[in-house]
N, CA, C and O atoms as a MOPAC input file, in Angstrom:
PM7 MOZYME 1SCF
protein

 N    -17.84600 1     7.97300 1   -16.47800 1
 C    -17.67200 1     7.77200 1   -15.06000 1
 C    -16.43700 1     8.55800 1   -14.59400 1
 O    -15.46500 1     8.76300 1   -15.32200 1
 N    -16.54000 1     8.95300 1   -13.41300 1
 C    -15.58000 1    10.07700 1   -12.94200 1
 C    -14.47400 1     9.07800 1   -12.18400 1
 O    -14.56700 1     7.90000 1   -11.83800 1
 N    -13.41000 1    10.02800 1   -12.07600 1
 C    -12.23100 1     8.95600 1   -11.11900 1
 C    -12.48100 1     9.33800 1    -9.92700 1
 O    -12.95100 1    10.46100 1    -9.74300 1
 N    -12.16400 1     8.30100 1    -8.65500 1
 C    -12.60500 1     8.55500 1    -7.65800 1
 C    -11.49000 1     9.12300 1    -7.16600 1
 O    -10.31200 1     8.82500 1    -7.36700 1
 N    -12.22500 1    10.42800 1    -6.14400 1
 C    -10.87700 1    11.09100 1    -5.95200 1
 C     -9.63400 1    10.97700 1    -4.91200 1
 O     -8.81900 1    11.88100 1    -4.72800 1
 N     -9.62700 1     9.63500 1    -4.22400 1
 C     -8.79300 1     9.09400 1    -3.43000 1
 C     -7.38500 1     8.95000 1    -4.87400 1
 O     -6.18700 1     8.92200 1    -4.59400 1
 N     -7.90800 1     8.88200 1    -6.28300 1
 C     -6.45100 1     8.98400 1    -7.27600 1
 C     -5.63400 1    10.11300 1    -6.97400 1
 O     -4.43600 1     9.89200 1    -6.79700 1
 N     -6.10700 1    11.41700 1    -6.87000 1
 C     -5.57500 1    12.44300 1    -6.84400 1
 C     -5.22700 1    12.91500 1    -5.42900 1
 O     -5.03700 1    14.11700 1    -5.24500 1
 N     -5.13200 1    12.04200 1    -4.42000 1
 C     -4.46700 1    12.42200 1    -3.39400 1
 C     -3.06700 1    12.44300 1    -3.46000 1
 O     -2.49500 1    11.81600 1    -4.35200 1
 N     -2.37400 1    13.16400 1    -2.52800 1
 C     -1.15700 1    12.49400 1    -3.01000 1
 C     -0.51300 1    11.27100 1    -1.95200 1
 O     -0.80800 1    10.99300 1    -0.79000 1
 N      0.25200 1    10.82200 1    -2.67100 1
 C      1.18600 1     9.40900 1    -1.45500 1
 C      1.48500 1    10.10300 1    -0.12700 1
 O      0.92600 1     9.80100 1     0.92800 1
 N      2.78700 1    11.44600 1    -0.31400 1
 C      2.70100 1    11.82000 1     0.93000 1
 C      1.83300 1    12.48100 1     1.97600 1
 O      2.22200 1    13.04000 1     3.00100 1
 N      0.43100 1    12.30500 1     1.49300 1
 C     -0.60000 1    12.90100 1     2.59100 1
 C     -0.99300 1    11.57500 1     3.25800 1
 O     -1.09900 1    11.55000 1     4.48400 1
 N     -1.26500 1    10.23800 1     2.37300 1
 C     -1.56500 1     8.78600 1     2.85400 1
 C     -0.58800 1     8.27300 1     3.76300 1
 O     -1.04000 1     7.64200 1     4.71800 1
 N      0.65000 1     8.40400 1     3.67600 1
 C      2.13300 1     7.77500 1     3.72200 1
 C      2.13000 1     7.89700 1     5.67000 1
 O      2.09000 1     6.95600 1     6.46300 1
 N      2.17000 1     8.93500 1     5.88100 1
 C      2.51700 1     9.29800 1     7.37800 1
 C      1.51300 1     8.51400 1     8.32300 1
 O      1.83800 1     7.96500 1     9.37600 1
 N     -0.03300 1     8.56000 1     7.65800 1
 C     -1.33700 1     8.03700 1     8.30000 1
 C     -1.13200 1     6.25500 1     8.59700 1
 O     -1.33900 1     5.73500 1     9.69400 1
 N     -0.72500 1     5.57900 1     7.46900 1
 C     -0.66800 1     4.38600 1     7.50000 1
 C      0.82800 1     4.02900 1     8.54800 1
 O      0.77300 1     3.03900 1     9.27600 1
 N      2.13100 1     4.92000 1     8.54200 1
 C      3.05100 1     5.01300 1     9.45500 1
 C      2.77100 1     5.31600 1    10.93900 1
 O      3.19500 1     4.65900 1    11.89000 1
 N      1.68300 1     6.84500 1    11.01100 1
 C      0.84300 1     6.81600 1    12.56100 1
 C      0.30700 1     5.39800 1    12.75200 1
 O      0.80100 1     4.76100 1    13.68200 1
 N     -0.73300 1     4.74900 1    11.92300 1
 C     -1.49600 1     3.34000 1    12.41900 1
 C     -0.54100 1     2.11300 1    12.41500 1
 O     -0.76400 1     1.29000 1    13.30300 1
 N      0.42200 1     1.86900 1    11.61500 1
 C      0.99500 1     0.81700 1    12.25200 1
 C      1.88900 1     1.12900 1    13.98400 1
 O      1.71500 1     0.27100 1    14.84900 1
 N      2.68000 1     2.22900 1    14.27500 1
 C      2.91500 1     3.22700 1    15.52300 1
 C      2.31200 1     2.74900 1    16.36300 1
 O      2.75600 1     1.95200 1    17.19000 1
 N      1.08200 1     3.20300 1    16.28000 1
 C      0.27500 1     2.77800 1    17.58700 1
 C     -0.15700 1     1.08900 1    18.00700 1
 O     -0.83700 1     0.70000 1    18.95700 1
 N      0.39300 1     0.43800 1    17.11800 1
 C      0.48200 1    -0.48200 1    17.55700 1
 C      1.70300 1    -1.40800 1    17.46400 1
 O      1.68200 1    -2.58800 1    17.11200 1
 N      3.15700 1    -0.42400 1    17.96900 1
 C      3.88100 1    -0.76300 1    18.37600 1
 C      4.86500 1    -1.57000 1    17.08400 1
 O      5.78500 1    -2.28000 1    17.48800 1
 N      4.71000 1    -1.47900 1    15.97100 1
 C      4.94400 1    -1.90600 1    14.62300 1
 C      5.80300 1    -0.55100 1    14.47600 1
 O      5.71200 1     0.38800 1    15.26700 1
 N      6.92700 1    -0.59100 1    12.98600 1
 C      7.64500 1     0.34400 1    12.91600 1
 C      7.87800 1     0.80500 1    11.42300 1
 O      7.82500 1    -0.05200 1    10.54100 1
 N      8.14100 1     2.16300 1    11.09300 1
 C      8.18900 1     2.92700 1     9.74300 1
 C      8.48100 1     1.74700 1     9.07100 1
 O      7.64100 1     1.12700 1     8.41900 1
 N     10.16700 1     1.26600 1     9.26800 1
 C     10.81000 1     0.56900 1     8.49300 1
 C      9.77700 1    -0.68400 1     7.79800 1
 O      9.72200 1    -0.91400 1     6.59000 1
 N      8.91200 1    -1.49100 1     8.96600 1
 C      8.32300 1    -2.25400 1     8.44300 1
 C      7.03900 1    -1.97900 1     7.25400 1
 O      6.57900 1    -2.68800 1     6.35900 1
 N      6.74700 1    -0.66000 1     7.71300 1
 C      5.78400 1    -0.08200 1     6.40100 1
 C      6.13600 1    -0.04700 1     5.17800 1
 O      5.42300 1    -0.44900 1     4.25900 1
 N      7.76800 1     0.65100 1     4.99000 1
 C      8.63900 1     0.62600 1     4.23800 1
 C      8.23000 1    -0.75800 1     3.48800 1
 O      7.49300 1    -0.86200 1     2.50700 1
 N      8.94000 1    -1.86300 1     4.24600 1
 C      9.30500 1    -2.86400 1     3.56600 1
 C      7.58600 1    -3.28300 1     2.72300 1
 O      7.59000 1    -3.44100 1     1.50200 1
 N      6.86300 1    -3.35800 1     3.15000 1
 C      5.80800 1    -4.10900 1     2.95100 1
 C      5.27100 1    -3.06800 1     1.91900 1
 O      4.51300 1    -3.59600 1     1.10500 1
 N      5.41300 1    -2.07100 1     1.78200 1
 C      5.11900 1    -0.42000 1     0.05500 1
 C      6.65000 1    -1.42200 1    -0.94400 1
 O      6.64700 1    -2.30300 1    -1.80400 1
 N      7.23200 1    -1.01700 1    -0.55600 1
 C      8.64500 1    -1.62700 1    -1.12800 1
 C      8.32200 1    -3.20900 1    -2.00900 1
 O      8.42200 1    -3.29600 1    -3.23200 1
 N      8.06900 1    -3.95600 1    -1.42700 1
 C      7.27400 1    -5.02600 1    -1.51800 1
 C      6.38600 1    -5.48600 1    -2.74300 1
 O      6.49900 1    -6.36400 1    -3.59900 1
 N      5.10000 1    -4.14100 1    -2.34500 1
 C      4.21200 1    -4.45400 1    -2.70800 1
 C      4.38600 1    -3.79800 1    -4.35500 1
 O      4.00800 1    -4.45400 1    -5.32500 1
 N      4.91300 1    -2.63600 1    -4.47200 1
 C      5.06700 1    -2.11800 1    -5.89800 1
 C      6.68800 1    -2.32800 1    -6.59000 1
 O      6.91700 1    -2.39600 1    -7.79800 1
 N      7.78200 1    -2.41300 1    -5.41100 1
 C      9.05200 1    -3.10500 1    -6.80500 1
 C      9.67900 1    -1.80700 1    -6.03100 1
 O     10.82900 1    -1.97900 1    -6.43600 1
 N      9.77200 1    -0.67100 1    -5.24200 1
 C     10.43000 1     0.79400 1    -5.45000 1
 C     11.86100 1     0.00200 1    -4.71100 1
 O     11.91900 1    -1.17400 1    -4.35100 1
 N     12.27900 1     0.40000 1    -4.67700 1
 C     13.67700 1     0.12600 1    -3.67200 1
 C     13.24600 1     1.76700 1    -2.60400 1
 O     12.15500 1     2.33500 1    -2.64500 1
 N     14.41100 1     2.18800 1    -1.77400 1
 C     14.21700 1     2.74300 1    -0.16700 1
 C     14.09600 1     4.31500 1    -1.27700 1
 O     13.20500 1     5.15400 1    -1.13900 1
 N     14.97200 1     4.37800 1    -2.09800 1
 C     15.66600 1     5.65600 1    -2.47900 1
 C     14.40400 1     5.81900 1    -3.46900 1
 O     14.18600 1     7.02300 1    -3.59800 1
 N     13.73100 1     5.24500 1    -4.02100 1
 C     12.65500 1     5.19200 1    -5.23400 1
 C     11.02400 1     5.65000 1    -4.42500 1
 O     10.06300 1     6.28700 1    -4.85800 1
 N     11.27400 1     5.01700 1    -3.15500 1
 C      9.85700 1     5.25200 1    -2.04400 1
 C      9.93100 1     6.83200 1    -2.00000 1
 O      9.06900 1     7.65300 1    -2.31200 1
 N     11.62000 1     7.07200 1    -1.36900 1
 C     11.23700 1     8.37700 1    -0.81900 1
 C     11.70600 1     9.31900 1    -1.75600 1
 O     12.36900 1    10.23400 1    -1.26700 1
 N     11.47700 1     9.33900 1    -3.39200 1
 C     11.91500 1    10.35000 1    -4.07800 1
 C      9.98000 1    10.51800 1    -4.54900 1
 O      9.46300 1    11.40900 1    -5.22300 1
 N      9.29900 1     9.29300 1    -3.88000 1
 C      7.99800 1     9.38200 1    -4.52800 1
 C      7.45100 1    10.40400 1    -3.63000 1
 O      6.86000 1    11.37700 1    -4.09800 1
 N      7.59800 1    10.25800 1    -2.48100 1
 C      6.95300 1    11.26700 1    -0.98200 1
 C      7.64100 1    12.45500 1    -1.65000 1
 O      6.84700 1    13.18100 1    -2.24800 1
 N      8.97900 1    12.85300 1    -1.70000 1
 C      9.45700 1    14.07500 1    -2.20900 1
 C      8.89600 1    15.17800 1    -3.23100 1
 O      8.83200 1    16.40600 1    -3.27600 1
 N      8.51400 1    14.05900 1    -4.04700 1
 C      7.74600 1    14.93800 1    -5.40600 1
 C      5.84100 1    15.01000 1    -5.12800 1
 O      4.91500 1    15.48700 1    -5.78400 1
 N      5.91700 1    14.41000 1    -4.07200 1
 C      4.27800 1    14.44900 1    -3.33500 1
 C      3.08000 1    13.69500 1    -4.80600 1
 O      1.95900 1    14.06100 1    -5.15900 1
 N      3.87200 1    12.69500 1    -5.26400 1
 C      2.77100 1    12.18600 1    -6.30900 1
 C      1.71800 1    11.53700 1    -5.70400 1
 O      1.67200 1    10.78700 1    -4.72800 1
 N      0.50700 1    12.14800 1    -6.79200 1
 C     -0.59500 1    11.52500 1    -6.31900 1
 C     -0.65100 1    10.07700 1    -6.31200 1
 O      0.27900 1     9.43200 1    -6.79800 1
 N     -1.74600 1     9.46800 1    -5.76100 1
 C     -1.34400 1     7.68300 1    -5.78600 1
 C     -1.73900 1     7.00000 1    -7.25700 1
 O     -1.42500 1     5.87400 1    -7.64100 1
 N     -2.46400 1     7.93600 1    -7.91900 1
 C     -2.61300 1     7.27700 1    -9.22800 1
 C     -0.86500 1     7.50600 1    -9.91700 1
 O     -0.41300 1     6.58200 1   -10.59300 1
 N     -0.21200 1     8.45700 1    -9.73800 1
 C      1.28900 1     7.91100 1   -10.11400 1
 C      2.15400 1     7.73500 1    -9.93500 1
 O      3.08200 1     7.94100 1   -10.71800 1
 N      2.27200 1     7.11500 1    -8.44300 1
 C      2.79700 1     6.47100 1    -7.64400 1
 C      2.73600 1     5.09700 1    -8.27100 1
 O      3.71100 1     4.39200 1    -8.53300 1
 N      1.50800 1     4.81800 1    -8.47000 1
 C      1.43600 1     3.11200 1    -8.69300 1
 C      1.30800 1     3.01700 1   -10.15400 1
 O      1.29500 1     1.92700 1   -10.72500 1
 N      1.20600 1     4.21300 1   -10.80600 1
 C      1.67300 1     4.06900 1   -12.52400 1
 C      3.77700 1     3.50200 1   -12.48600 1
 O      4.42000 1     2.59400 1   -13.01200 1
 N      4.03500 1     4.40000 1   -11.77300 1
 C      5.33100 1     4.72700 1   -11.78200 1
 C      6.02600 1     3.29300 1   -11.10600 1
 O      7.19200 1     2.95100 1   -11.30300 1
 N      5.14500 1     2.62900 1   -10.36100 1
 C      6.04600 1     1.39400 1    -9.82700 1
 C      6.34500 1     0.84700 1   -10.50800 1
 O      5.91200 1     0.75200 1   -11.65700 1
 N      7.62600 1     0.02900 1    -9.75100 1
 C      8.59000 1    -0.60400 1   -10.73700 1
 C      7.98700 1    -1.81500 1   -11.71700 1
 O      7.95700 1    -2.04100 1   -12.92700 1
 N      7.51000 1    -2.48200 1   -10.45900 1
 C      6.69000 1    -4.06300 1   -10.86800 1
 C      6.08900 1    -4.07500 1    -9.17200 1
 O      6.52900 1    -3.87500 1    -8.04000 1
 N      4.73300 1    -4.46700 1    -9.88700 1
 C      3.77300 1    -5.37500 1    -8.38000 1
 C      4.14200 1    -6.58300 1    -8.20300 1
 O      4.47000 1    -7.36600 1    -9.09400 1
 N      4.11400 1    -6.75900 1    -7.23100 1
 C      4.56800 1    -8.41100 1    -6.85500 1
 C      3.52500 1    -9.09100 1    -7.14200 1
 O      2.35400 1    -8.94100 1    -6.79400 1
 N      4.31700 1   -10.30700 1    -8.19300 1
 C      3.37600 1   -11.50300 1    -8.72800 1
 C      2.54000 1   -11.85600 1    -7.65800 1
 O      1.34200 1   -11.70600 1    -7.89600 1
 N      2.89400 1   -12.37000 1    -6.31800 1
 C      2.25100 1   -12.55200 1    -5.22900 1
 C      0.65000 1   -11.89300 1    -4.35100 1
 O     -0.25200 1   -12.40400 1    -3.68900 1
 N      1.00800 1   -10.47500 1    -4.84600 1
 C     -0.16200 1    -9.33700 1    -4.99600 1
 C     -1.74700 1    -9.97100 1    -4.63800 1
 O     -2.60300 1    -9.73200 1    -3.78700 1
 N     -1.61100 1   -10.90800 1    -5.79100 1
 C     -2.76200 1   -11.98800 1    -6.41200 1
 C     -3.62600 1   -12.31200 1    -5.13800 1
 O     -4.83600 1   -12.17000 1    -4.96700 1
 N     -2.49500 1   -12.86400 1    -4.16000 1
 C     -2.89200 1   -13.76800 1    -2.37400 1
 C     -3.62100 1   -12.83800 1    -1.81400 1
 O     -4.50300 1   -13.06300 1    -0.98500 1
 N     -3.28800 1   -11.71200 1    -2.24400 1
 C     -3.74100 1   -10.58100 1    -0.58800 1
 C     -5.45500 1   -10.97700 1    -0.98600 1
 O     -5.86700 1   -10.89700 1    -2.14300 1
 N     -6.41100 1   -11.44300 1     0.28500 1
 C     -7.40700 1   -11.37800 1     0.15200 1
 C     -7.54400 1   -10.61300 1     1.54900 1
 O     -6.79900 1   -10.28900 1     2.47400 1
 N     -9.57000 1   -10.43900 1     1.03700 1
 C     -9.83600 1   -10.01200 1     2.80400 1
 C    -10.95300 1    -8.81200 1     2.17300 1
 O    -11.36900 1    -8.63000 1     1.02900 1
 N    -11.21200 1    -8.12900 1     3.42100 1
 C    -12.41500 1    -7.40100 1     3.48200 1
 C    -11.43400 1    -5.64000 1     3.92000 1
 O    -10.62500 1    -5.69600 1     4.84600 1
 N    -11.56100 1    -4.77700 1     3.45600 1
 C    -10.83900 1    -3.65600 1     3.41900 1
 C    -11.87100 1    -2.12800 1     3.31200 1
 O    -11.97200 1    -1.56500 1     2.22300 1
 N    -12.62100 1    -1.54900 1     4.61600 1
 C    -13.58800 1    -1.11900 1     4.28200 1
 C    -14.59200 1    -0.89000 1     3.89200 1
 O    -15.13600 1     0.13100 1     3.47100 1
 N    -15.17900 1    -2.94200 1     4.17600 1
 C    -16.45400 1    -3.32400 1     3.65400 1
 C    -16.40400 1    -3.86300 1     2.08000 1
 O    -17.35100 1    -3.97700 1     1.30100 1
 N    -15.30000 1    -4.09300 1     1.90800 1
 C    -15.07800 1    -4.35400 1     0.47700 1
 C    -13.85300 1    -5.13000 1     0.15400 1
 O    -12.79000 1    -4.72400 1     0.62300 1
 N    -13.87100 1    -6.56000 1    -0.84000 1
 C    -13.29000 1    -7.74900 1    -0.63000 1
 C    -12.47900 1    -7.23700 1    -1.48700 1
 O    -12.82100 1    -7.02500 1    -2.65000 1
 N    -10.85100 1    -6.87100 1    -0.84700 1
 C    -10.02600 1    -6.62500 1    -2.10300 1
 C     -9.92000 1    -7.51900 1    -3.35200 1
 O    -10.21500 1    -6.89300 1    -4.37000 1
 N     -9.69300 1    -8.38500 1    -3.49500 1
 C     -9.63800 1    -9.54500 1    -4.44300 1
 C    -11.24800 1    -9.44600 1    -5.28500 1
 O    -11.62300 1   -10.24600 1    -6.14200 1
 N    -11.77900 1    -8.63800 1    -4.94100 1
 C    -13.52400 1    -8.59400 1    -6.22400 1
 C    -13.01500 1    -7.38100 1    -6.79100 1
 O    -13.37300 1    -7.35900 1    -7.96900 1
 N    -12.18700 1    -6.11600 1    -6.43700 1
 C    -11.99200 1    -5.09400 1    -6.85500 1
 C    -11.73700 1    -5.31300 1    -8.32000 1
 O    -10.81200 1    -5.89300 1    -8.88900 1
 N    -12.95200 1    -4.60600 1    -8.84500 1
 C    -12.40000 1    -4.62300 1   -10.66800 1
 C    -11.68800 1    -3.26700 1   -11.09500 1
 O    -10.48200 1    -3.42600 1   -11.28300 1
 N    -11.93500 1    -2.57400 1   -11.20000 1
 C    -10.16600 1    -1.27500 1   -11.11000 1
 C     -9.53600 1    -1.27500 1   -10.42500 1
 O     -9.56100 1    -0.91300 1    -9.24900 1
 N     -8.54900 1    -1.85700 1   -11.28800 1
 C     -6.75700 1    -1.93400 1   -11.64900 1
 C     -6.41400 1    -1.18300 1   -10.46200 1
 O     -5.89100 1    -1.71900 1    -9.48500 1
 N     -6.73500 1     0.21500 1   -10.53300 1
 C     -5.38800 1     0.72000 1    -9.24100 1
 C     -6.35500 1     1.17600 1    -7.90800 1
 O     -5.87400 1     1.50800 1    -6.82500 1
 N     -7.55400 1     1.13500 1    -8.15400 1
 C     -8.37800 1     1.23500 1    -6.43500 1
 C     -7.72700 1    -0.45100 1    -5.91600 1
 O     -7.32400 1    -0.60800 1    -4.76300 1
 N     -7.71100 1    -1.53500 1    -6.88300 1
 C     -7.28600 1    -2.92300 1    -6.19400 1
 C     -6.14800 1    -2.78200 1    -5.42900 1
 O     -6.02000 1    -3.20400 1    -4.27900 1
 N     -4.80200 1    -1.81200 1    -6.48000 1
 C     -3.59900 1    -1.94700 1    -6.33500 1
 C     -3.70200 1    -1.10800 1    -4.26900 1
 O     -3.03000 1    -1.46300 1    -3.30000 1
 N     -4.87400 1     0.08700 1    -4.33800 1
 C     -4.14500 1     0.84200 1    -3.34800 1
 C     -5.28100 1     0.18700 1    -2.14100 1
 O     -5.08900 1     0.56200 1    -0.98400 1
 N     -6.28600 1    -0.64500 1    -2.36800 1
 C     -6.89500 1    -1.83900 1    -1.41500 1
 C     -6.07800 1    -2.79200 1    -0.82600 1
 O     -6.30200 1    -3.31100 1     0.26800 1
 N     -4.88400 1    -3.08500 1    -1.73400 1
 C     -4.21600 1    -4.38300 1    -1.60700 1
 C     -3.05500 1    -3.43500 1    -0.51200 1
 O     -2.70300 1    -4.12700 1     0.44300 1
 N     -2.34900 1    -1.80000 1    -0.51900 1
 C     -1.94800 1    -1.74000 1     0.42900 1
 C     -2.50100 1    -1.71100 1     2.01500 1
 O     -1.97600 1    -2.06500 1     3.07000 1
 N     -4.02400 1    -1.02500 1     1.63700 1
 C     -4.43100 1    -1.05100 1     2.62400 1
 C     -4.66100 1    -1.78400 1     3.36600 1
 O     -4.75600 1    -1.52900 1     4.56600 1
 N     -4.82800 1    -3.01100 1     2.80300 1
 C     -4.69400 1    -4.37800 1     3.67200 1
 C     -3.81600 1    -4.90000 1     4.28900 1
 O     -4.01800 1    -5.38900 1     5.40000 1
 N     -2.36900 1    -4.90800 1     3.54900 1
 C     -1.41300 1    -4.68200 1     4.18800 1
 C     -0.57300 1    -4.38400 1     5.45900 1
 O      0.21500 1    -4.97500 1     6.19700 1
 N     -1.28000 1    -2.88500 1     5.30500 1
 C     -1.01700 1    -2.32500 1     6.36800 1
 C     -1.85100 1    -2.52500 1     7.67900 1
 O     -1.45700 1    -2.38300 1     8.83700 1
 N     -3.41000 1    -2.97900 1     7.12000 1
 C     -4.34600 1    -3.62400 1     8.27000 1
 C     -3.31600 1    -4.57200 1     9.26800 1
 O     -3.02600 1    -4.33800 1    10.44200 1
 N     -2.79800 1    -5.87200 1     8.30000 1
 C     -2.45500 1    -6.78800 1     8.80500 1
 C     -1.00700 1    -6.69200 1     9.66000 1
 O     -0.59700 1    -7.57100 1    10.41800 1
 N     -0.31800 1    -5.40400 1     9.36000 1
 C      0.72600 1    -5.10400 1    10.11500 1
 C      0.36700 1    -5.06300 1    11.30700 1
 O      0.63300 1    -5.83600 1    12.22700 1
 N     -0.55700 1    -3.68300 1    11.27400 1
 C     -1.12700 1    -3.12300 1    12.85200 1
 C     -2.13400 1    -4.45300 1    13.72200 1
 O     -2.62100 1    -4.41700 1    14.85100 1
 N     -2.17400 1    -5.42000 1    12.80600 1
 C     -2.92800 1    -6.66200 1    13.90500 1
 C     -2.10000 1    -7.54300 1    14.17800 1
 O     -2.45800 1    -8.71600 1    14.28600 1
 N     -1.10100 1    -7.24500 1    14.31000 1
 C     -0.11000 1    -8.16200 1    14.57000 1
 C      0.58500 1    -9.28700 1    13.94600 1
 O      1.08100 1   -10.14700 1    14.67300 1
 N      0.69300 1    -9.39100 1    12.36400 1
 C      0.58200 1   -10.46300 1    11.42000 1
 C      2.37200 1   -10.20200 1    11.84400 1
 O      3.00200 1    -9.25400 1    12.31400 1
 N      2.65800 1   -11.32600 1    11.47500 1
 C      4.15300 1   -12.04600 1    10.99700 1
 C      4.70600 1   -11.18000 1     9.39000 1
 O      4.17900 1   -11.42100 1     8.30400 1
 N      5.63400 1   -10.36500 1     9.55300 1
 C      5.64300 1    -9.88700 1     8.19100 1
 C      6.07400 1   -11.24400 1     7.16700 1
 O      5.82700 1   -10.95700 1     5.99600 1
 N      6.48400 1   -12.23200 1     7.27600 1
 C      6.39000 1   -13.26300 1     6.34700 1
 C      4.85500 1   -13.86100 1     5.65400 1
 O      4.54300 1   -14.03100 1     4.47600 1
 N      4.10300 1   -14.08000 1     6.88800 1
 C      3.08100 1   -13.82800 1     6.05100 1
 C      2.23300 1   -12.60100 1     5.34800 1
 O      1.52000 1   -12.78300 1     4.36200 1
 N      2.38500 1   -11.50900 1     5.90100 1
 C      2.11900 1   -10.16300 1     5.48200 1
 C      2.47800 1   -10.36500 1     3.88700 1
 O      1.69300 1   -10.40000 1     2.94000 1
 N      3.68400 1   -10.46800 1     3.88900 1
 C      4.71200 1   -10.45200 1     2.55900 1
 C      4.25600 1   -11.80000 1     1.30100 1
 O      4.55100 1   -12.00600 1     0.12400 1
 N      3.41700 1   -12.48100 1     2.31400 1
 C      3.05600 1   -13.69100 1     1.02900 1
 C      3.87100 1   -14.23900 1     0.96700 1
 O      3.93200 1   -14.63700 1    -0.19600 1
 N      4.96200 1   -14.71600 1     1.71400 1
 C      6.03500 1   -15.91700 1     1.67300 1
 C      6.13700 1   -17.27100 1     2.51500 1
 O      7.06200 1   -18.05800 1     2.31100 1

């Protein structure tokens, strides 16, 4: 079976898109930040040395520090597809941002966003 090729994109081609969609709805970088930050362990300086070196997202999310135990909560439907059924490891890991970031741009509370 082949890898799907959303692995070999890189972060900084995804990175700006999910920053445009939270934007337009009046939501801000920083909070994207926090909620990537969050979700894989990077600290601010670790995010943006990942955009720098333009890694693809398969090692981006090799390279994170630690996923948050919490991770587990994110449920929901993410392009027709229930993150929490996802059986590969890192399409889950980069479902679970995308959801994320869904729930930014709909107006969620970043406490609950964050699983706290």
């Amino acid at each position: 079976m082949t890898e799907h090729r959303i692995y070999a994109t890189a972060f900084s081609k995804v990175y700006p898109l999910y920053v445009q969609k939270a934007e337009r709805k009046n939501r801000t970088k920083d909070e994207v930040d926090q909620i990537i930050r969050w979700l894989t362990g990077y600290d601010q300086a670790g995010l943006e040395k990942q955009l720098q070196q333009q890694s693809d997202l398969a090692a981006f999310f090799a390279q994170a520090p630690a996923i948050h135990p919490n991770a587990s909560l994110i449920k929901g439907v993410v392009c027709g597809v229930r993150v929490e059924e996802v059986q590969e490891l890192l399409m889950q890991k980069i479902r679970y941002l995308d959801k994320l970031i869904d729930e930014l741009a709909k107006g969620k509370a970043m406490e609950k966003i964050l699983r706290q």
